[in-house]
C-alpha positions, -999 to +999 in steps of 0.1 A: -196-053-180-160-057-185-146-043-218-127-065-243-102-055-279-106-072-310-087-065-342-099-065-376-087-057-410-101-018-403-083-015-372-089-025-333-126-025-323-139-018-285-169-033-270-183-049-237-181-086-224-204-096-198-214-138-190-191-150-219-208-132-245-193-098-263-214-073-274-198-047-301-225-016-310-224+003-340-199-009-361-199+011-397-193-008-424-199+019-453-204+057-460-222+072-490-235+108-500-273+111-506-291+087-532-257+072-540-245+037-537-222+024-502-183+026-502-174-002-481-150+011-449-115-006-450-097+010-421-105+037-391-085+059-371-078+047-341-095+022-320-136+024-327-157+026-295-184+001-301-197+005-269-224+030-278-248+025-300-256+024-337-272+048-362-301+039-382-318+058-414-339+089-412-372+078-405-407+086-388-395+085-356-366+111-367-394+140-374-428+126-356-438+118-325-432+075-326-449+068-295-487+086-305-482+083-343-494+055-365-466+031-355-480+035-318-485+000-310-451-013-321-432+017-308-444+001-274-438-033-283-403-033-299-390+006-287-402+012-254-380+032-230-352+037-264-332+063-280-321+065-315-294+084-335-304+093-374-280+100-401-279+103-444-250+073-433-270+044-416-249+017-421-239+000-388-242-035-378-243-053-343-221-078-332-228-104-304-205-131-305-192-161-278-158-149-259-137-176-270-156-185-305-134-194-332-147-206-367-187-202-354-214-199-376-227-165-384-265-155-383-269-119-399-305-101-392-319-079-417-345-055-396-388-056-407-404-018-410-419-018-448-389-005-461-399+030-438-389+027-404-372+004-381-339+003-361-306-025-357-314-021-319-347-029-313-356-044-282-361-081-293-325-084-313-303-053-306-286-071-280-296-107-284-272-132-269-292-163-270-275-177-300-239-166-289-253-194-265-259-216-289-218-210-304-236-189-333-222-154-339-254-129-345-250-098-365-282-071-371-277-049-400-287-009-405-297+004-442-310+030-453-351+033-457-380+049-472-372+080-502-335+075-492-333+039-502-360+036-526-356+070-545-362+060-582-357+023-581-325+028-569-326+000-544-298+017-524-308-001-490-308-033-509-268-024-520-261-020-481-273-053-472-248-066-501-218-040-489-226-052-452-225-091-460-193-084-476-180-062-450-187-089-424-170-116-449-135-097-446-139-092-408-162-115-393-131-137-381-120-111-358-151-116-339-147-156-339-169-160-368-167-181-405-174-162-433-183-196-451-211-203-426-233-174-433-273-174-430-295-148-437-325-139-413-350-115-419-386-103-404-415-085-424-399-058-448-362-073-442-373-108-452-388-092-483-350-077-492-333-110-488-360-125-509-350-096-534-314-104-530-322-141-538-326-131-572-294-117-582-259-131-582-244-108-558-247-133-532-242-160-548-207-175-521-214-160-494-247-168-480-256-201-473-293-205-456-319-177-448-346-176-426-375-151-438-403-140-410-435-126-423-425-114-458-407-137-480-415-164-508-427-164-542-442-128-543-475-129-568-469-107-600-500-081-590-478-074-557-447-073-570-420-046-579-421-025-607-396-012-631-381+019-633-400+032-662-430+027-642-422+047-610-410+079-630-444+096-623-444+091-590-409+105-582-420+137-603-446+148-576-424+142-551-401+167-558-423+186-567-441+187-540-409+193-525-409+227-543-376+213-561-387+194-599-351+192-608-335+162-593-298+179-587-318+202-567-337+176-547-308+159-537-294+191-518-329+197-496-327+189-457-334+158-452-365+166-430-381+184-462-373+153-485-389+132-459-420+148-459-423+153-494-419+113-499-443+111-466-468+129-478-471+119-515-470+082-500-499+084-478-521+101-506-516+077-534-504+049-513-499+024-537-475-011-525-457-014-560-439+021-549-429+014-512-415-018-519-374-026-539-385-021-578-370-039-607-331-024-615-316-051-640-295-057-617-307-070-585-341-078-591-334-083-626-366-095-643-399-100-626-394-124-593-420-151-603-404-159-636-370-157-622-380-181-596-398-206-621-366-208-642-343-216-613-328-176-621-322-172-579-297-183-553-302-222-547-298-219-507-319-239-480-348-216-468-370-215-437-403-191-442-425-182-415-459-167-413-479-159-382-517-167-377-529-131-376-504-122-404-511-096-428-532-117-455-518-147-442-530-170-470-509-151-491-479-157-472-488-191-469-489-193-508-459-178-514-438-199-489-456-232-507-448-219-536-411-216-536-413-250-516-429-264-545-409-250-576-375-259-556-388-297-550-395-294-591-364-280-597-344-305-575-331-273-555-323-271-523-352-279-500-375-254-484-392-258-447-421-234-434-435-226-400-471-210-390-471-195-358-501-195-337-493-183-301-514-157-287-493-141-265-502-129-226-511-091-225-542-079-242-566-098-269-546-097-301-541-131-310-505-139-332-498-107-346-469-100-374-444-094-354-447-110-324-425-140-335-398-115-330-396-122-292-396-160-299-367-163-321-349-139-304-354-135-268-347-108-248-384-114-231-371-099-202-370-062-220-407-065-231-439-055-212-459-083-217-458-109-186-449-144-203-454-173-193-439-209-188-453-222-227-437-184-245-403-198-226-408-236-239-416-221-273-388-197-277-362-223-267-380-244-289-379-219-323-341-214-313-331-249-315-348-252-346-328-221-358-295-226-346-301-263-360-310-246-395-277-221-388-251-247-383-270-279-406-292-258-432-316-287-418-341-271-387-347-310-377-326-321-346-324-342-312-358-338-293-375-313-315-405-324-335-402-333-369-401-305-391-413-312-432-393-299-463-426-277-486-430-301-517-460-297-546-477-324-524-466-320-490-481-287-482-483-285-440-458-256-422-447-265-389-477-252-366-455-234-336-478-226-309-462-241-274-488-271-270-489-288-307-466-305-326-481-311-360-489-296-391-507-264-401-525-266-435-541-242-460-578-244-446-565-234-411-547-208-421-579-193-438-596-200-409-574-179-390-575-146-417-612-149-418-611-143-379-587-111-384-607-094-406-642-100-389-632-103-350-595-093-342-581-069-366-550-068-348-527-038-337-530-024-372 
């Protein structure tokens, strides 16, 4: 790879240039101090090397073995052969842009890993050029995870996604990119944060679309966040259990014994209301599913997605239909859905969440499993419909199958599976969670 100089409004930036595509790794965009919110960075010393890698939150993989522990399968699928760098400052982002782009549309990836684990340079999108291809400029975003995100409501990895967006709105240009064509996309625990973000104001200018994989929609009130006054218990016996009740002396353990503290309380009384964003006032500012009914969240075009063998896919389903159907009642901007049902080559598990991840982003050539000629067709097929979405808000374009906006009556996702072109509906997708709990119950 050759190396190529850009300069932004923090100072001149170094990364690699290979094939008309520029990759720049690592790139921080803010700095904070434990359980406190992100100061955005306006200048560096120097020129920043961005040709080595990123840093991403404390995490599992930062204390226990990844590769044996109970995030085996998708440490093979999505980490295999990798090495990560932790830090109390996660906040980098990835940038793959086109050489000569000027004024593109910008595509920023917020990371899955249910708000515990996960990295910005993952096999499937660390590095993904395939819409620098397309004229798009890609971005994947770091944050901060698990206790040191979610520490009393907090929301502190929510607050990086916001610094980041802005970050990238004041220097996005200097990598070819227009701040005014900005679209969110976001898999599994990082579609569930941009649903969050949906609901406050913060946003509201400089996003334009999103994309939510496995995670987003109209989340039912039993699984939804809680506020703060609810959690309080829970944070007590974690520091405690840390050996430190006071908070000011919480705050100055390692952050190993933190960690384990939050680990270990977690996996005891795992309950989803507490390792999920809660209720602030302030991003999530009321429950979601009455903001959402009274039109109190970002009015953007939306694409969610939900895979066959999803975690309670139905669910999913109904949560996608049912943002599709309040936004058609609202007269909001319209709302499209895909269900995807490839099983892909390499052992028996059938659509898995997840395994879109190689679809709409490529880089098939990094993973294990030996695809084949229909994964190709259908990858190139899912990143049309994307970079359509990117540039349009609309998915629908030239020789691509017609793709529905959700409405109260029209209920059918786009069924994505490399030999259909129709519609999936709400008695398939049952269908297909009946068969994960009785035959295939997945990687999980």
């Amino acid at each position: 790879m050759a190396e190529c100089i850009v300069q932004t409004p923090c100072g001149a930036v170094r990364g690699a240039e290979e094939n008309g595509v520029r990759l720049f790794r690592g790139i921080p965009y803010a700095v904070t101090e434990r359980f406190e919110r992100p100061v955005q960075i306006t200048s560096w010393d120097g020129e920043f090397d961005a040709t080595k890698g990123e840093i991403d939150c404390w995490q599992y993989s930062s204390f226990r073995d990844d590769a044996s522990g109970e995030g085996a399968f998708f440490c093979k699928e999505f980490r295999s052969g990798m090495e990560f760098s932790y830090a109390e400052s996660p906040m980098t982002l990835n940038v793959v842009s086109p050489a000569e782009a000027k004024d593109a549309p910008v595509l920023v990836f917020i990371h899955g890993g249910g708000h515990e684990t996960g990295t910005v340079g993952e096999l499937p999108y660390g590095d993904c050029s395939v819409y620098a291809k397309e004229g798009i400029v890609f971005v994947s975003v770091g944050y901060r995870l698990n206790v040191f995100s979610l520490y009393e409501n907090l929301n502190l990895g929510l607050h990086d996604m916001i610094e980041a967006i802005r970050w990238l709105h004041r220097n996005i240009v200097s990598f070819g990119g227009d701040p005014a064509r900005m679209t969110l996309i976001g898999q599994s625990a990082g579609a569930m944060s941009i649903t969050d973000l949906l609901y406050c104001e913060k946003l509201k200018g400089l996003v334009r679309g999103a994309v939510l994989m496995s995670g987003g929609g109209a989340v039912p009130k039993l699984a939804g966040p809680w506020p703060k006054e609810k959690v309080g218990e829970y944070w007590a016996k974690i520091r405690e259990r840390a050996g430190a009740p006071r908070e000011e002396d919480f705050k100055k353990l390692p952050p190993q014994e933190i960690w384990e503290a939050w680990f270990a309380e977690c996996r005891e009384h795992y309950d989803f209301h507490l390792v999920q964003p809660g209720i602030d006032g302030e991003i999530i500012r009321d429950e979601p599913g009455k903001l959402l009914r009274e039109g109190k969240c970002l009015d953007i075009p939306l694409i969610f997605g939900v895979t066959s063998q999803d975690f309670l896919a139905p669910i999913l389903y109904y949560m996608a239909r049912q943002w599709g159907k309040t936004n058609a009642r609202l007269r909001r901007a319209p709302v499209y859905g895909y269900f995807f049902d490839r099983t892909p080559p390499g052992n028996s598990y059938k659509a898995f969440h997840s395994v879109d991840l190689w679809y709409v982003f490529g880089n098939m050539d990094k993973c294990w499993r030996p695809f084949e000629g229909t994964d190709y067709a259908l990858h190139r097929q899912m990143v049309a419909y994307v970079a359509n979405f990117v540039k349009t808000g609309d998915p629908n374009g030239a020789g691509l199958p017609r793709w529905p906006v959700l409405t109260g009556r029209q209920k059918g996702l786009r069924k994505l599976d490399g030999v259909t072109d129709g519609l999936a509906y709400p008695s398939e997708c049952w269908k297909k969670t009946i068969h994960t709990f009785t035959k295939d119950k997945g990687p999980l």
